[in-house]
KEDRENDREN-854184 format. One record per residue: x, y, z of N, C-alpha, C in turn; residue number from 1. Coordinates in steps of 0.2 Angstrom, whole numbers. Example, Ala and Ser with C-alpha at 12.3 -4.5 7.8 and 13.67 -1.06 7.14 Angstrom:
BEGIN
    n_X    n_Y    n_Z   ca_X   ca_Y   ca_Z    c_X    c_Y    c_Z  resi
     66    -28     39     62    -22     39     66    -16     39     1
     64    -11     35     68     -5     36     64      0     39     2
// end
This chain:
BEGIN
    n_X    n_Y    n_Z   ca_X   ca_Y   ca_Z    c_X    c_Y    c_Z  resi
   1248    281    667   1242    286    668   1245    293    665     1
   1241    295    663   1242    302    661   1241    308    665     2
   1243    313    664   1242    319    668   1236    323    671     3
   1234    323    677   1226    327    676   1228    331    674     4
   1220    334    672   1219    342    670   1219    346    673     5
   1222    350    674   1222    357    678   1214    359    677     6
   1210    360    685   1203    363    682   1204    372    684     7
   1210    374    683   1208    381    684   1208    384    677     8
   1205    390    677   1205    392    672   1210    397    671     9
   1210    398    665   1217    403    662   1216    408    663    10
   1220    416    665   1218    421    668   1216    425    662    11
   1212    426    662   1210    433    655   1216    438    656    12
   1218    440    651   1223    447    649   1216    453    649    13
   1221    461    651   1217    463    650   1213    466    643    14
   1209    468    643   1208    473    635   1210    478    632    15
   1214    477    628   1215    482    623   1212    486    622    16
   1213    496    626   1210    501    622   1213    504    618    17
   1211    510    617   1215    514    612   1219    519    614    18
   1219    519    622   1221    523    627   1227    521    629    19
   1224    512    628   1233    508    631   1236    508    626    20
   1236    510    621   1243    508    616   1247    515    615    21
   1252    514    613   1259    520    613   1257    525    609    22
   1261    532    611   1260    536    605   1262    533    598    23
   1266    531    598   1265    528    591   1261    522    587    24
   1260    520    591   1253    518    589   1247    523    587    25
   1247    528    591   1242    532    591   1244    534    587    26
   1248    538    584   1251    543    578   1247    539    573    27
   1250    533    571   1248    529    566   1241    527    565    28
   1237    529    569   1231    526    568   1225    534    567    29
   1229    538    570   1228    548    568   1229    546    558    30
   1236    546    557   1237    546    550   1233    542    546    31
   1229    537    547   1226    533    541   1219    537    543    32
   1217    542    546   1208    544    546   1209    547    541    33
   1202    548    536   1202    549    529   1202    559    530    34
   1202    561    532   1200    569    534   1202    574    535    35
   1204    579    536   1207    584    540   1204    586    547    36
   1195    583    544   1193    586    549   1191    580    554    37
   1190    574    553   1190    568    555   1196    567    560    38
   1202    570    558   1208    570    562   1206    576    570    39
   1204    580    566   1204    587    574   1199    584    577    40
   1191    581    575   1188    579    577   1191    573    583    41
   1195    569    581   1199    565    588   1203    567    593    42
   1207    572    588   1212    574    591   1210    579    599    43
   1205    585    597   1204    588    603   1197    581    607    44
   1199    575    606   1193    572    611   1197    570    618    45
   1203    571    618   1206    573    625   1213    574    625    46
   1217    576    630   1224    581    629   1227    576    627    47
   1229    569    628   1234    564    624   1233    565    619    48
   1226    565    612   1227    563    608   1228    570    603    49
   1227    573    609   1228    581    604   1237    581    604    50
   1240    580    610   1246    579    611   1250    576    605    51
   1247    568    605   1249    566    597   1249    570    591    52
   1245    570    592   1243    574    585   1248    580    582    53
   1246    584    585   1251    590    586   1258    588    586    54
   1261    584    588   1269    580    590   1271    576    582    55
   1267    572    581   1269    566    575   1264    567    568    56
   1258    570    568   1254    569    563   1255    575    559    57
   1257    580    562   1256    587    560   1260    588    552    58
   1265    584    552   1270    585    547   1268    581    539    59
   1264    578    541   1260    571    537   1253    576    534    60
   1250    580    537   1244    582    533   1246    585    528    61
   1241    584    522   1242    587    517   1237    587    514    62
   1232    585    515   1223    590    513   1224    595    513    63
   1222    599    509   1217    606    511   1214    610    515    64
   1214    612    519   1211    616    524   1203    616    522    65
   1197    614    524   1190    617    521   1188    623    526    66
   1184    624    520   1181    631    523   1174    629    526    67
   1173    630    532   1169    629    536   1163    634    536    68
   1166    642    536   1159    646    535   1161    654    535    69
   1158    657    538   1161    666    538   1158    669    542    70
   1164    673    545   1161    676    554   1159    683    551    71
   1155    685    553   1153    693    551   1152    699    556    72
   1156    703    555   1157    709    560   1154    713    559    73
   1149    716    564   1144    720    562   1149    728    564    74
   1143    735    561   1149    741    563   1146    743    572    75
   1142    741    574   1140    744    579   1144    741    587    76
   1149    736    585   1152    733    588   1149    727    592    77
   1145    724    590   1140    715    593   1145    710    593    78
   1146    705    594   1147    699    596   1147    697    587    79
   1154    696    583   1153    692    576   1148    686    578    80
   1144    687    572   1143    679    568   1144    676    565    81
   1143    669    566   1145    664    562   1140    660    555    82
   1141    661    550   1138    658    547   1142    651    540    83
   1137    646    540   1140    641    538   1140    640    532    84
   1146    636    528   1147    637    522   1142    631    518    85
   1140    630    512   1137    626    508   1141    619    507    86
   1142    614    510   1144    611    513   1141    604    511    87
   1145    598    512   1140    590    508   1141    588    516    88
   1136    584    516   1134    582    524   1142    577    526    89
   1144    581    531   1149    578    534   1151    580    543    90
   1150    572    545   1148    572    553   1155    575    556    91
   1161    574    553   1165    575    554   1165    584    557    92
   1165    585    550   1164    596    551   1158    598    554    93
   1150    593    556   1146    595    561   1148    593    566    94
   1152    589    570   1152    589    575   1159    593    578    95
   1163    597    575   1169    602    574   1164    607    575    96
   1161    610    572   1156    616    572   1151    616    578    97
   1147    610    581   1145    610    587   1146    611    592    98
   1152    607    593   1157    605    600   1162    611    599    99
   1164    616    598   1167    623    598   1162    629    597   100
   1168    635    600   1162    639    601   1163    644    596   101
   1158    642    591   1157    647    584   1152    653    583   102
   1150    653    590   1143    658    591   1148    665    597   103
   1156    662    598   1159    667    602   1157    669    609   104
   1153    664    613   1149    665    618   1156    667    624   105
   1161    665    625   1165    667    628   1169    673    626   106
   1166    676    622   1168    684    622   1166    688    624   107
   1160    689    628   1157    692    630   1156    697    635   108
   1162    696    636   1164    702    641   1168    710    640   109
   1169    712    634   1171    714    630   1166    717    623   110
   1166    722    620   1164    724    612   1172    724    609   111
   1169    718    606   1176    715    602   1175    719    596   112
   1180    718    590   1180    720    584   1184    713    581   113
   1182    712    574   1185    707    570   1190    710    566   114
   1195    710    566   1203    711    563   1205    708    557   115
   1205    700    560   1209    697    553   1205    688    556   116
   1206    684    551   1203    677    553   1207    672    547   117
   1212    668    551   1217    666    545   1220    660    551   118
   1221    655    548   1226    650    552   1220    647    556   119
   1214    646    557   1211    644    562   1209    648    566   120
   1211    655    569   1211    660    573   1208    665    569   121
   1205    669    577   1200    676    575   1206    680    579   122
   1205    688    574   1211    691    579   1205    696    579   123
   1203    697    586   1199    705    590   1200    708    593   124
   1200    715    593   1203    721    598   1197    724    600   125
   1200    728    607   1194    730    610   1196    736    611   126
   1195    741    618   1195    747    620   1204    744    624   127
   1203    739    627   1207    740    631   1212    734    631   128
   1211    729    624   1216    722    622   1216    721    619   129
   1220    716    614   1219    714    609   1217    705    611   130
   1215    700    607   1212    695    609   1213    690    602   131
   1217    683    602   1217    678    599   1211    672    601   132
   1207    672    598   1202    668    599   1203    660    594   133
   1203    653    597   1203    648    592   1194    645    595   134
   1190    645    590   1183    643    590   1182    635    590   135
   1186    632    587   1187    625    587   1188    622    595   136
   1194    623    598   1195    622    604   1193    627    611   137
   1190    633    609   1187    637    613   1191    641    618   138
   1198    642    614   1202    644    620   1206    650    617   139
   1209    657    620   1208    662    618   1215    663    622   140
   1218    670    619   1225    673    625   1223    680    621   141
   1224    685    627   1224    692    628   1230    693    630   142
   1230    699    624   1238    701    621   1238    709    622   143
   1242    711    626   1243    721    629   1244    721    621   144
   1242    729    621   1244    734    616   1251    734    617   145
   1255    736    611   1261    738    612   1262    745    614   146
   1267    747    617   1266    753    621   1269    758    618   147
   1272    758    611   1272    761    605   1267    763    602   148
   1262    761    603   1258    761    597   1251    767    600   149
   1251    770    605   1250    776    609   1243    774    609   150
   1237    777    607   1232    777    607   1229    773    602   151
   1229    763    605   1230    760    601   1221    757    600   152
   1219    760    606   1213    757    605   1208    760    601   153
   1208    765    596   1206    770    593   1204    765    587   154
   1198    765    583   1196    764    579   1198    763    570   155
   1202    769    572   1203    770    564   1212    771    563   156
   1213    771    569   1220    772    570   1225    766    567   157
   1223    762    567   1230    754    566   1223    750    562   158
   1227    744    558   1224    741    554   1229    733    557   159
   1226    729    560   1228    719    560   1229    715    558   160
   1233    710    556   1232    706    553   1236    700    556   161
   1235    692    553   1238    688    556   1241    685    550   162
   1247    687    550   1252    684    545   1254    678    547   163
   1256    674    539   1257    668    541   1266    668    546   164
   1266    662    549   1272    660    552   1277    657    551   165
   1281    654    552   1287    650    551   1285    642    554   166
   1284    644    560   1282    639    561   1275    637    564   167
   1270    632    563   1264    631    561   1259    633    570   168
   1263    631    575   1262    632    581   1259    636    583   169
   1265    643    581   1265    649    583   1259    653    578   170
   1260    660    581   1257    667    575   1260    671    577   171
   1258    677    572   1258    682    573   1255    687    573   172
   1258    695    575   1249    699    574   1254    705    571   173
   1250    708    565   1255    714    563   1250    718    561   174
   1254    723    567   1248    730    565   1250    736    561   175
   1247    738    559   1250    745    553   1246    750    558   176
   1252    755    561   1249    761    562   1249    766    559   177
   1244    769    557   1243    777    553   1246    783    558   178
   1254    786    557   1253    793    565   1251    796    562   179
   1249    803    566   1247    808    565   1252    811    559   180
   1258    811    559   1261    816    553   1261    813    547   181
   1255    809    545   1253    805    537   1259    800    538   182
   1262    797    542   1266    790    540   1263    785    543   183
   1266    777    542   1263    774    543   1270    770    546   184
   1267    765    553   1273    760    556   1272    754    558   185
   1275    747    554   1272    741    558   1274    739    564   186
   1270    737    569   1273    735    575   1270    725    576   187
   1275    722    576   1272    715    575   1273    711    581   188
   1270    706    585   1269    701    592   1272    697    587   189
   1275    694    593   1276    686    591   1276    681    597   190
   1271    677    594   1268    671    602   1273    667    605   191
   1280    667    601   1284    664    600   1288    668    610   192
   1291    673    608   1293    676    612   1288    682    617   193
   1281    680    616   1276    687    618   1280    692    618   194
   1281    695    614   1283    702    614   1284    706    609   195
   1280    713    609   1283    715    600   1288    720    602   196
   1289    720    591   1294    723    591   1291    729    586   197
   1292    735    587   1291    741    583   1295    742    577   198
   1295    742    569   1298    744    566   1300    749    563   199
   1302    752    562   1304    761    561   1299    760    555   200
   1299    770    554   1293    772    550   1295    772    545   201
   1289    772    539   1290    772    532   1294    777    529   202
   1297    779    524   1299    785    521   1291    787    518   203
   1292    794    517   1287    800    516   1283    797    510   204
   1287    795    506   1284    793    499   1277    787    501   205
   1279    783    506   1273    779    505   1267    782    511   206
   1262    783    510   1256    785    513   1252    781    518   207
   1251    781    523   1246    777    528   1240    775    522   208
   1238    769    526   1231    766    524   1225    773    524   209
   1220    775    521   1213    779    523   1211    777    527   210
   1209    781    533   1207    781    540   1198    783    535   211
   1196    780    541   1187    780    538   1181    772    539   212
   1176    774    538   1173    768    540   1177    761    535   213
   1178    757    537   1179    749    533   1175    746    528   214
   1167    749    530   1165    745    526   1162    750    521   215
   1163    756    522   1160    761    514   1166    762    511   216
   1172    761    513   1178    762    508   1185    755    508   217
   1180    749    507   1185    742    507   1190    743    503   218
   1188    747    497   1194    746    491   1200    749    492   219
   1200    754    499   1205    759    500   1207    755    507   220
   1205    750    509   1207    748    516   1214    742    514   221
   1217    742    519   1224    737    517   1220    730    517   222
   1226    725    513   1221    718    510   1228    715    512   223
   1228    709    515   1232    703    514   1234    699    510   224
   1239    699    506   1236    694    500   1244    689    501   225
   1244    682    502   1251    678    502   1257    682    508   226
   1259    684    508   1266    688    510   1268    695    511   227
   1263    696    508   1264    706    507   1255    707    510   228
   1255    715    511   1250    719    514   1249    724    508   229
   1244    723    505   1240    729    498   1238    735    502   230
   1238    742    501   1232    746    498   1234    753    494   231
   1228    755    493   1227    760    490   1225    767    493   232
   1230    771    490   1228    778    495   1223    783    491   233
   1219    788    492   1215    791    488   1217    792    480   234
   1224    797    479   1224    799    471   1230    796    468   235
   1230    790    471   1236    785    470   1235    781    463   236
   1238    779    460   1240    776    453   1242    769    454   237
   1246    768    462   1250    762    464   1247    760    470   238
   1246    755    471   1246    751    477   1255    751    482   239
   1253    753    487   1258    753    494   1257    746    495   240
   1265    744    497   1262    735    497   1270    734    504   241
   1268    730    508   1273    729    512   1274    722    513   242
   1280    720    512   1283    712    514   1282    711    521   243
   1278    706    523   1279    704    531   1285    702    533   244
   1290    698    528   1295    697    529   1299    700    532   245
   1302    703    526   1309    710    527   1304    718    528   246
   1297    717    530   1296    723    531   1299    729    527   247
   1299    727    524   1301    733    517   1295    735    512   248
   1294    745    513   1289    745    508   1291    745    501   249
   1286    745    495   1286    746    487   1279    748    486   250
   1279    750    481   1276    752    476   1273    745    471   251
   1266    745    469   1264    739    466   1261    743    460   252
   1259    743    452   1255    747    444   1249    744    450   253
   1243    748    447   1235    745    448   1236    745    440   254
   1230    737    439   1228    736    434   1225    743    426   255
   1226    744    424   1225    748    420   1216    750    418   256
   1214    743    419   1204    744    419   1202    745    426   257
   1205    744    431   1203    746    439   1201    753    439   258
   1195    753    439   1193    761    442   1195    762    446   259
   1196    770    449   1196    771    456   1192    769    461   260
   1182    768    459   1178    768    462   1177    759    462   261
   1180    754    456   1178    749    458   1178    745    462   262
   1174    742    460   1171    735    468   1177    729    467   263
   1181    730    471   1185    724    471   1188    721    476   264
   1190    717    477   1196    714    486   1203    710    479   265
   1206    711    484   1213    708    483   1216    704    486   266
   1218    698    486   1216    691    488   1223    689    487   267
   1221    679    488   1226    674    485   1222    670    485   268
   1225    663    478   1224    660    474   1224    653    480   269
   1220    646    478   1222    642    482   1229    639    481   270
   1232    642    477   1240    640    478   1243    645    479   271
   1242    652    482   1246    659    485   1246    663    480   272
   1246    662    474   1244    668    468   1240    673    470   273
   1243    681    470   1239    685    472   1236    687    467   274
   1229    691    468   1225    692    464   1221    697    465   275
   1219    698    459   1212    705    462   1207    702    459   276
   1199    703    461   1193    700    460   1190    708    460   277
   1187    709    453   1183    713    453   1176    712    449   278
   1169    715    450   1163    713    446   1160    722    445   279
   1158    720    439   1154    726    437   1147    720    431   280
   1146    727    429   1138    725    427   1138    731    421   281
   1138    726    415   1137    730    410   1130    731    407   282
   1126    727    407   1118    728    405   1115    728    410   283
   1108    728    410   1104    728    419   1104    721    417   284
   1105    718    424   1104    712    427   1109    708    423   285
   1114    710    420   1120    706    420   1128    708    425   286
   1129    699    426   1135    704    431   1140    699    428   287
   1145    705    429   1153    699    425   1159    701    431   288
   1161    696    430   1168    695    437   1174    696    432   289
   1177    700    433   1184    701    431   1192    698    436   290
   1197    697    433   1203    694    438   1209    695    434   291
   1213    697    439   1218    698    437   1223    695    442   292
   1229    691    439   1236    688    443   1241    692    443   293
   1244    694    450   1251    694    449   1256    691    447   294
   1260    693    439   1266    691    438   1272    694    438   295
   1274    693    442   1283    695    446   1279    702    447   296
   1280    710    445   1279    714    448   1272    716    445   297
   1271    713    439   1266    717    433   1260    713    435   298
   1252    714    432   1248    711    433   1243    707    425   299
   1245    700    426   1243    697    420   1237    698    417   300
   1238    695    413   1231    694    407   1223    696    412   301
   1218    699    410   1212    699    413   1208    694    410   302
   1205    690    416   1199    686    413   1193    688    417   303
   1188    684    414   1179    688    413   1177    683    411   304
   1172    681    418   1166    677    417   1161    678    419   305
   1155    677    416   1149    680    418   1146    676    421   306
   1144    680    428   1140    677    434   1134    680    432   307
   1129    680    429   1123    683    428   1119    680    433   308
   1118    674    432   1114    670    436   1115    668    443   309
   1121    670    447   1120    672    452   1116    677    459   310
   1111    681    452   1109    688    454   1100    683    453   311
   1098    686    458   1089    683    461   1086    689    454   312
   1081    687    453   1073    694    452   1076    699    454   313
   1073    699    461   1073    706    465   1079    707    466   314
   1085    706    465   1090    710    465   1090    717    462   315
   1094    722    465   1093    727    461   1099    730    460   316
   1104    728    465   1111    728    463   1118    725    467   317
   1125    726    461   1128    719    466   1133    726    471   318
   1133    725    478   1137    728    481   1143    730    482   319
   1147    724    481   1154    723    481   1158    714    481   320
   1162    716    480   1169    709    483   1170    711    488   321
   1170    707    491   1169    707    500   1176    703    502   322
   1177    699    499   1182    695    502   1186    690    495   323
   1193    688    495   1197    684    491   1200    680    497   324
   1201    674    498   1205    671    502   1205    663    501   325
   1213    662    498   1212    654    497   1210    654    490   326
   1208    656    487   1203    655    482   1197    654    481   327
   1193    659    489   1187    657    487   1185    666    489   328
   1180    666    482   1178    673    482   1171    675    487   329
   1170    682    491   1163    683    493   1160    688    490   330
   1154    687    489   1151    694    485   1144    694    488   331
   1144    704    487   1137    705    490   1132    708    486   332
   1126    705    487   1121    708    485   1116    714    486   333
   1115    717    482   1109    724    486   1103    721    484   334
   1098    721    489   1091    719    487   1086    725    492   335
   1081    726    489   1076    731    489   1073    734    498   336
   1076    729    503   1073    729    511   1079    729    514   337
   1085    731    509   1092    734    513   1093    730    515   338
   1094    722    516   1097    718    519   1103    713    511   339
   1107    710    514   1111    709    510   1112    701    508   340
   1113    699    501   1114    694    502   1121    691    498   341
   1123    688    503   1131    686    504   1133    679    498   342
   1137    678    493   1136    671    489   1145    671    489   343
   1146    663    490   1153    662    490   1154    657    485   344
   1162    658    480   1161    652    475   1171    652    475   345
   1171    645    473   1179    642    472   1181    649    466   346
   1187    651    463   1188    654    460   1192    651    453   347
   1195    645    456   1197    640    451   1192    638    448   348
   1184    633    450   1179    634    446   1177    638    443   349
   1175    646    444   1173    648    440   1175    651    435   350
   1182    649    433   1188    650    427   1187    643    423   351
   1186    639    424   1186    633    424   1180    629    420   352
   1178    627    426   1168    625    422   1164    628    425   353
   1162    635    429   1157    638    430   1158    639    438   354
   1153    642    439   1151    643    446   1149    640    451   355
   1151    638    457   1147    633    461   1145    637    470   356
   1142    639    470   1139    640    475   1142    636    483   357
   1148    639    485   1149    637    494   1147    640    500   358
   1143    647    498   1138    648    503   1134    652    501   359
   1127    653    505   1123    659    502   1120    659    508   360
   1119    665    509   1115    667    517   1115    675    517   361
   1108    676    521   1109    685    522   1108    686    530   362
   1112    692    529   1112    697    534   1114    704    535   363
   1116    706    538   1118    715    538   1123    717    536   364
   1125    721    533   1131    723    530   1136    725    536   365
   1142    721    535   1147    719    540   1154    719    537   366
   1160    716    542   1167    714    538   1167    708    538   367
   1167    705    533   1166    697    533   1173    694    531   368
   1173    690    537   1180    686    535   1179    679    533   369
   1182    673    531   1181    666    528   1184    663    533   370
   1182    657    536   1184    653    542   1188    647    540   371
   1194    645    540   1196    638    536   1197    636    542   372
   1198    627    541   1198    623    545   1206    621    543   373
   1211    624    549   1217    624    548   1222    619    551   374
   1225    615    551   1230    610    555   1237    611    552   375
   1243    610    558   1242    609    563   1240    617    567   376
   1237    617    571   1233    621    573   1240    626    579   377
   1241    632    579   1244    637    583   1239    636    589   378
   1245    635    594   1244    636    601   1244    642    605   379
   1238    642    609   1237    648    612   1241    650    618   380
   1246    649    617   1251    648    623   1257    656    625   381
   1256    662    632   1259    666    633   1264    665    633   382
   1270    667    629   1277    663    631   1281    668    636   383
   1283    667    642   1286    670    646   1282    671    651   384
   1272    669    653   1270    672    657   1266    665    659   385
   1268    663    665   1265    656    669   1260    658    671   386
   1256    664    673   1249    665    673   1245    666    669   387
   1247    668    661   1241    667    656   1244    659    654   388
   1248    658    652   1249    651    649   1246    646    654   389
   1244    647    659   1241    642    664   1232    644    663   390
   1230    650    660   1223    651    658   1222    649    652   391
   1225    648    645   1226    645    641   1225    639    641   392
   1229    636    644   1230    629    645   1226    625    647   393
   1222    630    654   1216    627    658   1209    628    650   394
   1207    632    647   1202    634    644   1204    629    638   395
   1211    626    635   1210    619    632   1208    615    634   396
   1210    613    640   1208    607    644   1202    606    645   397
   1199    613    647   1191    610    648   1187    614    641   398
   1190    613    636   1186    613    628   1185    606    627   399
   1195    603    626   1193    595    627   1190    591    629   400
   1189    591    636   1185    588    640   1178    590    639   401
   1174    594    636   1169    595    635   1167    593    628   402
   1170    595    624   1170    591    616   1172    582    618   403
   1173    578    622   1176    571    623   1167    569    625   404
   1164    573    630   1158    572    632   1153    572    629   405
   1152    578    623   1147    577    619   1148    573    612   406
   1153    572    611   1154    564    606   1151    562    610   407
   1154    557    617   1149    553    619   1143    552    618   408
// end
């Protein structure tokens, strides 16, 4: 006779999620999403996978950063705007832009000002802080004024910026201050150690930035471009230009066709080529974009193409180069009911085969910065202080947990 059958049945295993498998697993299955943004979009859908991400993937991205949109600082000091770039339908970078807070609703407590907007992060000063804001994960750290830097909450006094860092995690924040005796002093944070450090002042030769509104005199206001800090002093010949590096100041020629009164910003290329974007108008209703590259200290060849057809009817004049960054240019328009209108185009294209339009939108004359979607993303984290780094920490956690929610 043969054996009966066992009549019980076989125990089901449990199921596989995506939750049960290992970081490495996970890592591996982060690295084949087609996107950058596709990636942050899983990543912050809760603290493991952001975990991962940040730990094993980070090294691996090699996309491009996309430019999402541009936050716009008005002078009266309101709450920046966000507006969103011209863009091909992708659920990925709508649902990054939904589930973060790009309308700045948690900054509310404060009259912020917009500084610098680089690496992912918004840098804003107030009366009484300074404030790193990341819009994507909704989490923010308040950073004291240096206590060098005397009356730091003053307006016109210091110029910001977030230079890049060493390593992808961290930032930094370097301020240029103008003193009273016509010199100027950088004092830089480092999120690494929370702490700044004051660097001694300039020799006499080089002149502070122009103190004065930002937005009636851009072309005199300091410019970030790659590695160094541009600007331009009133009867100046030469661009003051400072290495964030070695903090060492020089001297830079200005282009030889560069008026003193020209509309222009000075920038970097999408491969870190620094540049100058300037546009004038030689006939009515023609407008030509000029460009010029930094080669070793000198500036290259000028090229000119004509954006004419960027300009509406009712234009009646172009206002300025508003911004260079990455390689993507912004320019403003003047039309007839004083409101502005804002056009943004790649600046490789327009050398190349023409003009292409990444955003167009109007609003109020402001400081407009360009928003990139940056990975691996700098951590909002106090170093030294267990009670902010624990208010950071909590304000990711419940970004994640809130972006995990509304995917669902």
């Amino acid at each position: 006779m043969g054996t009966p059958r066992s009549h019980k049945r076989p125990r089901q295993s449990e199921p596989t999620t995506l939750m049960s498998l290992g970081d490495d697993m996970l890592a591996e299955i982060l690295r084949r999403l087609p996107s950058l943004p596709s990636l942050a979009r899983a990543a912050f859908a809760c603290p493991r996978l952001r975990n991962v991400a940040f730990s094993s993937v980070s090294n691996r991205i090699i996309s491009p950063a996309p430019l999402l949109g541009y936050f716009i600082s008005v002078v009266d000091g309101d709450i920046p705007s966000f507006h969103r770039a011209l863009l091909r339908a992708n659920s990925d970078v709508a649902a990054i832009v939904r589930c973060g807070d790009f309308h700045l609703a948690g900054l509310e407590d404060y009259e912020w000002r917009l500084m610098d907007c680089r690496h992912g992060l918004l840098l804003l000063t107030s009366d009484r802080s300074m404030a790193v804001f990341d819009p994507v994960s909704s989490s923010r750290l308040h950073i004291p004024y240096c206590m060098n830097m005397g009356n730091a909450g003053g307006k016109s006094s210091f110029h910001c910026f977030l230079p890049a860092c060493g390593d992808a995690t961290s930032f930094r924040v370097l301020c240029l201050q103008s003193t009273g005796g016509g010199r100027v002093r950088p004092h830089v944070y480092n999120s690494c150690t929370g702490e700044w450090f004051s660097h001694s002042l300039a020799s006499k030769g080089f002149r502070p930035p122009r103190r004065g509104d930002q937005h009636m005199f851009q072309h005199y206001m300091p410019m970030l471009a790659g590695e160094r800090i541009y600007w331009r002093t009133t009867n100046a010949e030469m661009f003051t230009s400072l290495d964030v590096g070695s903090m060492e100041f020089s001297h830079v020629p200005i282009p030889d066709k560069l008026g003193r009164y020209s509309s222009y910003a000075l920038g970097d290329t999408d491969d870190g080529t620094t540049c100058i974007v300037d546009v004038s108008t030689r006939t009515s209703y023609r407008l030509y974009i000029r460009v010029w590259f930094l080669v070793g200290s000198s500036w290259g060849q000028e090229w000119r193409v004509d954006a004419s057809h960027l300009l509406a009817d009712d234009c009646i004049s172009v206002a300025k180069v508003c911004n260079v960054t990455a390689g993507i240019v912004l320019l403003s328009t003047g039309y007839k009911h004083k409101a502005l209108r804002y056009i943004a185009f790649s600046l490789k294209d327009a050398l190349r085969e023409g003009i292409t339009k990444l955003a167009d939108f109007f609003t109020s004359s402001g400081w407009v910065q360009p928003y990139f979607m940056a990975w691996p993303r700098p951590r909002l984290k106090a170093a030294g202080s267990t009670e902010n780094a624990s208010i950071c920490e909590s304000e990711q956690e419940t970004a994640a947990g809130s972006n995990s929610k509304k995917q669902v």
